[in-house]
PDB file of N, CA, C and O in Angstrom:
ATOM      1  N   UNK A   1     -52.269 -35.899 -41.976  1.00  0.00           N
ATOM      2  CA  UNK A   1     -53.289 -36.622 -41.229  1.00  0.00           C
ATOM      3  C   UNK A   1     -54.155 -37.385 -42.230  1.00  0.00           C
ATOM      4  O   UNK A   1     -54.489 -36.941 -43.328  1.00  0.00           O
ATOM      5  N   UNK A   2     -54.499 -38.637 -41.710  1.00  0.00           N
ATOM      6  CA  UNK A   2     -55.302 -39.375 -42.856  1.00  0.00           C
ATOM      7  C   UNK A   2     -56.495 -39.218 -42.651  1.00  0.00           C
ATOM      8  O   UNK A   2     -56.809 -38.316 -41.874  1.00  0.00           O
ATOM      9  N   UNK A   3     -57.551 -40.038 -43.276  1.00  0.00           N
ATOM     10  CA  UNK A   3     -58.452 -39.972 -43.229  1.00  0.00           C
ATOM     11  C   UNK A   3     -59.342 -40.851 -41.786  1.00  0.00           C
ATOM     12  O   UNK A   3     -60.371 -40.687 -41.132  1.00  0.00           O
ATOM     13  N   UNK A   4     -58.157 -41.847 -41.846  1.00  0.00           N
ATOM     14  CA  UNK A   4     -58.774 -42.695 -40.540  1.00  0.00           C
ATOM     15  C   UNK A   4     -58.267 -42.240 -38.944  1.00  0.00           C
ATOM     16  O   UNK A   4     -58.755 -42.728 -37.925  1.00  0.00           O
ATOM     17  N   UNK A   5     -57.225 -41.241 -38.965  1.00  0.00           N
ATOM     18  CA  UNK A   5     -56.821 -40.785 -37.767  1.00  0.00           C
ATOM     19  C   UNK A   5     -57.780 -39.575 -37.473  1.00  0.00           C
ATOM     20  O   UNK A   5     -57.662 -39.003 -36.389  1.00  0.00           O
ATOM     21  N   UNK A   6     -58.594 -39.211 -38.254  1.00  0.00           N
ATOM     22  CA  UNK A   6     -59.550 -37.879 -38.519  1.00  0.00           C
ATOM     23  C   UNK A   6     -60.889 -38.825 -37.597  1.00  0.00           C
ATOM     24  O   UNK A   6     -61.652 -38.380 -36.740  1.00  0.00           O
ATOM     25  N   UNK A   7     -60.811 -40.055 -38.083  1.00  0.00           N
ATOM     26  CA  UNK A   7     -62.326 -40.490 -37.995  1.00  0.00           C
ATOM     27  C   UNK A   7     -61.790 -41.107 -36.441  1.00  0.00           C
ATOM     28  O   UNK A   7     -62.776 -41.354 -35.746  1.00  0.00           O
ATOM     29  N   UNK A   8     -60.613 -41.382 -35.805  1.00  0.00           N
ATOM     30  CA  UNK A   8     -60.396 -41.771 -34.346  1.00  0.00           C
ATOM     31  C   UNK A   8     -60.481 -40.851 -33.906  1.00  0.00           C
ATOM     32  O   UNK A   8     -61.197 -40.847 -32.904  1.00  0.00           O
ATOM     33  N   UNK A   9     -59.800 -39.396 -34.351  1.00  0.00           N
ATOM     34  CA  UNK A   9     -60.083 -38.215 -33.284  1.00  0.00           C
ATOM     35  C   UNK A   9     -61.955 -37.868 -32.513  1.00  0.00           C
ATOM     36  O   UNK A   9     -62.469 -37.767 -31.399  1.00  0.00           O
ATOM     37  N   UNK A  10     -62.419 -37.792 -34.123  1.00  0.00           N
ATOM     38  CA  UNK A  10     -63.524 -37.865 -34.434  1.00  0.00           C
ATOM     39  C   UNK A  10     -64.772 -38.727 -33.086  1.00  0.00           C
ATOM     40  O   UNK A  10     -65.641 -38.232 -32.369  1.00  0.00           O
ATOM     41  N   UNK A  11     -64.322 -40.039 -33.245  1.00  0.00           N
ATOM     42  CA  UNK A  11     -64.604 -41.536 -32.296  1.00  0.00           C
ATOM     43  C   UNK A  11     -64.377 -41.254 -30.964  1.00  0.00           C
ATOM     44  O   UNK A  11     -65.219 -41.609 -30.139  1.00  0.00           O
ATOM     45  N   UNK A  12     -63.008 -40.461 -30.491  1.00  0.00           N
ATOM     46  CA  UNK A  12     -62.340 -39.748 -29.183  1.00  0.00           C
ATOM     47  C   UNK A  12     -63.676 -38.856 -28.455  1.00  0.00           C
ATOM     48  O   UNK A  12     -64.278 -39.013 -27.393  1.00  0.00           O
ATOM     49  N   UNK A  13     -63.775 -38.111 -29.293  1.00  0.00           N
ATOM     50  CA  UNK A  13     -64.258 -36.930 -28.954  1.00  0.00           C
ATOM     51  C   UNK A  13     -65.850 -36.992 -28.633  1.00  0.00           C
ATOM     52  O   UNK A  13     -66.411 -36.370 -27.731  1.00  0.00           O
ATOM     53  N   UNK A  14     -66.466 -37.890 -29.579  1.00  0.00           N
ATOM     54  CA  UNK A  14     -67.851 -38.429 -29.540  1.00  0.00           C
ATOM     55  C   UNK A  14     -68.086 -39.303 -27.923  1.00  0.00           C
ATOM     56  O   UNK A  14     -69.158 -39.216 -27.323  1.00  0.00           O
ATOM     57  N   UNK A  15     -66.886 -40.131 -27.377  1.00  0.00           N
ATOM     58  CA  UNK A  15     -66.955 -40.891 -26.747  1.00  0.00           C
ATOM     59  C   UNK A  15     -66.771 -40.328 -25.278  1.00  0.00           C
ATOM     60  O   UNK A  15     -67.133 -40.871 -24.234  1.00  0.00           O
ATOM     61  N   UNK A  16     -66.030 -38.935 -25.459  1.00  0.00           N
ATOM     62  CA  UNK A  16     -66.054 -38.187 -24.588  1.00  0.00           C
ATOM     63  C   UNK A  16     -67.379 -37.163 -24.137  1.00  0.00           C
ATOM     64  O   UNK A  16     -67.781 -36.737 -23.055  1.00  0.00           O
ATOM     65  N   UNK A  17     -67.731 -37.042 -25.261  1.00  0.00           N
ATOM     66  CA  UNK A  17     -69.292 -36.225 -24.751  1.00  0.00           C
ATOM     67  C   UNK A  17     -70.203 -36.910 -24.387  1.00  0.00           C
ATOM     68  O   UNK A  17     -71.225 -36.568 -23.793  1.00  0.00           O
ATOM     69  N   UNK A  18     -69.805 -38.134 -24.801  1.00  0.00           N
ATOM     70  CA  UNK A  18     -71.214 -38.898 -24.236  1.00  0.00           C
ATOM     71  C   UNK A  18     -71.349 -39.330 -22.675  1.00  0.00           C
ATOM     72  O   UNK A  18     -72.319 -39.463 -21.929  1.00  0.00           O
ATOM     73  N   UNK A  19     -69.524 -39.537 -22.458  1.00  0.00           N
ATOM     74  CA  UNK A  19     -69.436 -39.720 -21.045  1.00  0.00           C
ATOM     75  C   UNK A  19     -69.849 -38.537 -20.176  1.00  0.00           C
ATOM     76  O   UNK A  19     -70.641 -38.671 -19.243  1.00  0.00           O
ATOM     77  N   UNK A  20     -69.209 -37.210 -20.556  1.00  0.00           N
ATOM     78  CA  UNK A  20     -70.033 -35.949 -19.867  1.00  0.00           C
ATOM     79  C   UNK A  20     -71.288 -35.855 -19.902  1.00  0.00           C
ATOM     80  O   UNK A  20     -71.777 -35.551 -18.814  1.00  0.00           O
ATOM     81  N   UNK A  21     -72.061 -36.010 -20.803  1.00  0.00           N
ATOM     82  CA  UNK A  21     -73.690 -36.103 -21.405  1.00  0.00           C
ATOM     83  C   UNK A  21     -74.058 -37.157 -19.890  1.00  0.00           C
ATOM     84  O   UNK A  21     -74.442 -36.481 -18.935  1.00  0.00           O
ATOM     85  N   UNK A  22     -73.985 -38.372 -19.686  1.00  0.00           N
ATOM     86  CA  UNK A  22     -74.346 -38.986 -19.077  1.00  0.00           C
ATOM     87  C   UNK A  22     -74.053 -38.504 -17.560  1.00  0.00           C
ATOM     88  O   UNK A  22     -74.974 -38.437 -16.747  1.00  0.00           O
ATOM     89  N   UNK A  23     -72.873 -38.211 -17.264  1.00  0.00           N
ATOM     90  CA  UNK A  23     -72.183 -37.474 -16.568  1.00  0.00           C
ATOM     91  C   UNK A  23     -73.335 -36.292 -15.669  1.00  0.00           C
ATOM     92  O   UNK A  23     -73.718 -36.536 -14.525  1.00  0.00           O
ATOM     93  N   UNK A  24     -73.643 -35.364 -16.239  1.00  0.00           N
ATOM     94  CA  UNK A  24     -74.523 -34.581 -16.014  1.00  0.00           C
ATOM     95  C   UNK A  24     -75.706 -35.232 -16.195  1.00  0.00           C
ATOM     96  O   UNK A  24     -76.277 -35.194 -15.105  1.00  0.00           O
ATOM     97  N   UNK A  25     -76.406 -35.834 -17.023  1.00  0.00           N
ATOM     98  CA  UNK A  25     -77.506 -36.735 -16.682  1.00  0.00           C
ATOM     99  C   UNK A  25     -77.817 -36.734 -15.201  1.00  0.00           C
ATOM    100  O   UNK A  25     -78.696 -36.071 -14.651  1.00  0.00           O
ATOM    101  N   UNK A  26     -76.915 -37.625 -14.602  1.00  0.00           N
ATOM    102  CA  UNK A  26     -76.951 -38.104 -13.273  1.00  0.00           C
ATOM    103  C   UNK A  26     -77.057 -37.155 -12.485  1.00  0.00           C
ATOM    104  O   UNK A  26     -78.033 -36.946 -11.764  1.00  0.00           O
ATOM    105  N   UNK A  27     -75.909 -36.396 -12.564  1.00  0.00           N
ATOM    106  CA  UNK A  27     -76.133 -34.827 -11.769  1.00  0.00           C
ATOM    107  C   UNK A  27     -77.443 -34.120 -11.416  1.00  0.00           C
ATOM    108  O   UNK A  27     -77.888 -33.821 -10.308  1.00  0.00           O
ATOM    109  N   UNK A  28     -77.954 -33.925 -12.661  1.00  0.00           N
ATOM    110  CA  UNK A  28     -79.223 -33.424 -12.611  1.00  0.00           C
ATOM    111  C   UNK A  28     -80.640 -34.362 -12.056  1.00  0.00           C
ATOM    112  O   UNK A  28     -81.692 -34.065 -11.490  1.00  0.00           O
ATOM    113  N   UNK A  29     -80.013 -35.642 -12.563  1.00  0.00           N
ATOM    114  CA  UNK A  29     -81.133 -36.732 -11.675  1.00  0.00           C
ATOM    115  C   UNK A  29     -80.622 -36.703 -10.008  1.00  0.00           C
ATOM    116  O   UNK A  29     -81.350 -37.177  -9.136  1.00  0.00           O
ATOM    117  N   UNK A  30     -79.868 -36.356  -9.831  1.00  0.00           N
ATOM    118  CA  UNK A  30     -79.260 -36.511  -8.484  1.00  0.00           C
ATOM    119  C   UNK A  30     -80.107 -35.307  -7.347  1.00  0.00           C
ATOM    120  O   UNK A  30     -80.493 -35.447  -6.187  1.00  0.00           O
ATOM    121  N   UNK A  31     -80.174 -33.886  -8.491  1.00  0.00           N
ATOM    122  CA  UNK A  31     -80.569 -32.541  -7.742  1.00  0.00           C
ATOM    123  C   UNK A  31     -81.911 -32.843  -7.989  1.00  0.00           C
ATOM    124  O   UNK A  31     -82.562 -32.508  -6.999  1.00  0.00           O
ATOM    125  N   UNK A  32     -82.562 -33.284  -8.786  1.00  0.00           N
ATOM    126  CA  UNK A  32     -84.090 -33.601  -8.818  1.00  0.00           C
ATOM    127  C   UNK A  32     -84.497 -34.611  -7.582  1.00  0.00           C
ATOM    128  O   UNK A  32     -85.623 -34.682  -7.090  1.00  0.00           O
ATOM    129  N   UNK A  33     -83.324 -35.393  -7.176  1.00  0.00           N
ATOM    130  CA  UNK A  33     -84.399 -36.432  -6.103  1.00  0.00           C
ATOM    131  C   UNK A  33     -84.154 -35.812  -4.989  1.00  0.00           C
ATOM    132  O   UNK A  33     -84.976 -35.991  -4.090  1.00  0.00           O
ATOM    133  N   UNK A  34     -82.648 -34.663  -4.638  1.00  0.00           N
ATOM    134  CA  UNK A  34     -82.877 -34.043  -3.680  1.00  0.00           C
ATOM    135  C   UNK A  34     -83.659 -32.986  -3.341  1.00  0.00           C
ATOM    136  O   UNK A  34     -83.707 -32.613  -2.169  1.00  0.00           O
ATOM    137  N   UNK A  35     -84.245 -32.479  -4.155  1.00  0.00           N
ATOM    138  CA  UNK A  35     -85.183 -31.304  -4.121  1.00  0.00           C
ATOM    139  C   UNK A  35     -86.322 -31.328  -3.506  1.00  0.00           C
ATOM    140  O   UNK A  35     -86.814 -30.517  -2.721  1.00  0.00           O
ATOM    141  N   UNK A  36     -86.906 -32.814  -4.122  1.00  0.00           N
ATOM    142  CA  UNK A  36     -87.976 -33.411  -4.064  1.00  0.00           C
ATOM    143  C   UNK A  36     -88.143 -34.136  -2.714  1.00  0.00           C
ATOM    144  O   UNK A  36     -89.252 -34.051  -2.188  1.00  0.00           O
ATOM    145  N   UNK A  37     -87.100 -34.896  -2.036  1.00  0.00           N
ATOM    146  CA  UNK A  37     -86.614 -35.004  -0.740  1.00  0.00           C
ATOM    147  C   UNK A  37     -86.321 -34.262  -0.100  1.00  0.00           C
ATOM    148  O   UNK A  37     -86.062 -34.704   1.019  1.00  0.00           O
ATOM    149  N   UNK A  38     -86.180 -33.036  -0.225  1.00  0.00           N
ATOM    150  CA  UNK A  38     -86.333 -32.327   0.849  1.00  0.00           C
ATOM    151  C   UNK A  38     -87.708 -31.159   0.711  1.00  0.00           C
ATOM    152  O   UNK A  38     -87.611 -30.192   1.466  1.00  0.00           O
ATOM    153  N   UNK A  39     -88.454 -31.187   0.167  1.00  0.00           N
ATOM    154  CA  UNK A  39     -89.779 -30.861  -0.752  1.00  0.00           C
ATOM    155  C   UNK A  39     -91.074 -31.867   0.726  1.00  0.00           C
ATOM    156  O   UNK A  39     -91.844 -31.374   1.550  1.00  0.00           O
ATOM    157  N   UNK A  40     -90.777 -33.128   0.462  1.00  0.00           N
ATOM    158  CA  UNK A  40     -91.615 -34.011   1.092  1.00  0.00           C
ATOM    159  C   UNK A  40     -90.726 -33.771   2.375  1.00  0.00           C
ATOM    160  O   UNK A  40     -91.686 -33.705   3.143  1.00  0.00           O
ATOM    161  N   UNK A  41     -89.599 -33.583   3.231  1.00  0.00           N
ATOM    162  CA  UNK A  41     -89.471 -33.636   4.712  1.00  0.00           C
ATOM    163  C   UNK A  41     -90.249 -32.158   4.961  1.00  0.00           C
ATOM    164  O   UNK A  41     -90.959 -32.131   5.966  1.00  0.00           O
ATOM    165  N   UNK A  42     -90.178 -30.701   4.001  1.00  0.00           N
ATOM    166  CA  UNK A  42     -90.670 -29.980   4.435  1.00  0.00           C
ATOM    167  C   UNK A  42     -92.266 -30.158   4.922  1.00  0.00           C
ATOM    168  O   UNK A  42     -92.612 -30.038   6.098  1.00  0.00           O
ATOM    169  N   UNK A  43     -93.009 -30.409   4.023  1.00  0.00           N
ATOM    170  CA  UNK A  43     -94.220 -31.106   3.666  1.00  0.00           C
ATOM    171  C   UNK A  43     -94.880 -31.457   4.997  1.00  0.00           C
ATOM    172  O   UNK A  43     -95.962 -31.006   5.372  1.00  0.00           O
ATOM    173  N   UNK A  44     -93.849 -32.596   5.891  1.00  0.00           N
ATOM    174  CA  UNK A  44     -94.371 -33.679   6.632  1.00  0.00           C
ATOM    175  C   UNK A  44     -93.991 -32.577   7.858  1.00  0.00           C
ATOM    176  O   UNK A  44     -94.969 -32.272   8.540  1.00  0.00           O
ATOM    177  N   UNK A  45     -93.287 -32.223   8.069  1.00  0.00           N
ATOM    178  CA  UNK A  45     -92.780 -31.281   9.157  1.00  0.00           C
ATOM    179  C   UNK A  45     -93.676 -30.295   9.304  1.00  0.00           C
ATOM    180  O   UNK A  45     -93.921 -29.906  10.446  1.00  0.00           O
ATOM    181  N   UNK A  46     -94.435 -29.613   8.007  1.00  0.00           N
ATOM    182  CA  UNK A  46     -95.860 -28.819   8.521  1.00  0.00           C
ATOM    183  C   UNK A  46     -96.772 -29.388   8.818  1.00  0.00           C
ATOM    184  O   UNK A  46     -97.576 -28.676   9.419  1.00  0.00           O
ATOM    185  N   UNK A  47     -97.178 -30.735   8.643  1.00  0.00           N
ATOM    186  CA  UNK A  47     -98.362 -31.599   9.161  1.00  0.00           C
ATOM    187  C   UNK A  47     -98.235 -31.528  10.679  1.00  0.00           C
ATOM    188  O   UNK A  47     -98.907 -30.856  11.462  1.00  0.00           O
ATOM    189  N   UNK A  48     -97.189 -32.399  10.936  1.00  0.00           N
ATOM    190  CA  UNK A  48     -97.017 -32.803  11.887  1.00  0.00           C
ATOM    191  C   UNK A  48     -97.124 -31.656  13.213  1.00  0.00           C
ATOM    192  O   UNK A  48     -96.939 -32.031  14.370  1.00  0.00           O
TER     193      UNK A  48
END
């Protein structure tokens, strides 16, 4: 193995966590706006 097939695996693998990284990003931005949406219907439903 050379040195530059080390540094593509390397490039592979980086490019892959970042897509999961972001990946879950969203996820977690996703469960935060539902929480919070259903946070404020509870909210309005005891006013009312």
């Amino acid at each position: 193995m050379t040195v530059n097939d080390d540094r593509e695996r390397q490039d592979l693998i980086r490019q892959r966590q970042k897509s999961r990284a972001l990946i879950l990003a969203l996820l977690l931005g996703a469960l935060v706006v539902l929480v919070f949406a259903i946070t404020i219907a509870k909210i309005r439903a005891g006013m009312a």
